[in-house]
C-alpha positions as CSV (number, residue, x, y, z in Angstrom):
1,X,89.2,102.5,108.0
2,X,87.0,101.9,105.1
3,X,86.0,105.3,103.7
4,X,83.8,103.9,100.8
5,X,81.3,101.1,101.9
6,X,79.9,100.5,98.8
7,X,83.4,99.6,96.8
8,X,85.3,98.4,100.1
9,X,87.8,101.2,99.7
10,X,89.9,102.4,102.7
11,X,91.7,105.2,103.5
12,X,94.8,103.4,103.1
13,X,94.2,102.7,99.6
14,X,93.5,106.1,98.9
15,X,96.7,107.1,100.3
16,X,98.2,104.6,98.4
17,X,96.7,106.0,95.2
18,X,97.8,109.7,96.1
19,X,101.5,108.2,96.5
20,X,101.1,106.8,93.0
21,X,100.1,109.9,91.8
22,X,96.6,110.3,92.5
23,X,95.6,113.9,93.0
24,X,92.0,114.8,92.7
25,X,88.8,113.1,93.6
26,X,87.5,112.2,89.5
27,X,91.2,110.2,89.5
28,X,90.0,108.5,92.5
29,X,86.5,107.7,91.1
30,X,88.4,106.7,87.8
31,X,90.6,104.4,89.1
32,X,89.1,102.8,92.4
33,X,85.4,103.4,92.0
34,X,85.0,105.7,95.2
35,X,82.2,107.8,95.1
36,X,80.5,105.7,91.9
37,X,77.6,104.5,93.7
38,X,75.9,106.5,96.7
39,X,78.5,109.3,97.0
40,X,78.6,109.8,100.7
41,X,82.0,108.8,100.5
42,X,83.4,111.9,98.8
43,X,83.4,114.4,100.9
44,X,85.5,112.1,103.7
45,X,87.9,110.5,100.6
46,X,88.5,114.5,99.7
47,X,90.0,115.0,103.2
48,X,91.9,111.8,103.2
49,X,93.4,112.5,100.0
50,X,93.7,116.3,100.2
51,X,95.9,115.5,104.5
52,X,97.9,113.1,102.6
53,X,99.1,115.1,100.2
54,X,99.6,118.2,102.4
55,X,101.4,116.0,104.7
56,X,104.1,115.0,102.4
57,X,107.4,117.3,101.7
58,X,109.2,118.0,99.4
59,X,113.1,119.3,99.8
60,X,113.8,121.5,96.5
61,X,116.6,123.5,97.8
62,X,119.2,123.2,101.0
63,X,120.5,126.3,102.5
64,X,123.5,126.5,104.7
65,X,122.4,129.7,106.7
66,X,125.7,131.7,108.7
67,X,128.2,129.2,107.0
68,X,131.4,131.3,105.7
69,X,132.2,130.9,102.2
């Protein structure tokens, strides 16, 4: 779905850009131009960005719980 009309930007690329290490919206505006011209694009490329970051995981530690040592 394209989130910014006015620089043909979709939400795909802005999850792209969050996987690359994207992680605020004036990175986004920096480096693919969303939200440069009418703005009515940010609030919806906050959310995409902002799910897509929640939604990945990241393992730091495994626990074996009840295992005998």
């Amino acid at each position: 779905m394209i989130v910014c009309v006015c620089n043909n930007i979709s939400d795909r690329e802005i999850r792209q850009a969050a996987d690359l290490g994207i992680s605020s919206i004036a990175e986004l505006r920096q480096e693919l131009g969303v939200g440069t011209m009418c703005g009515k694009c940010v609030s919806y490329a906050r959310e995409v960005l902002h799910e897509h970051i929640e939604s990945k995981t990241t393992v730091t530690e495994l626990r074996r719980v009840g295992q005998l040592a």
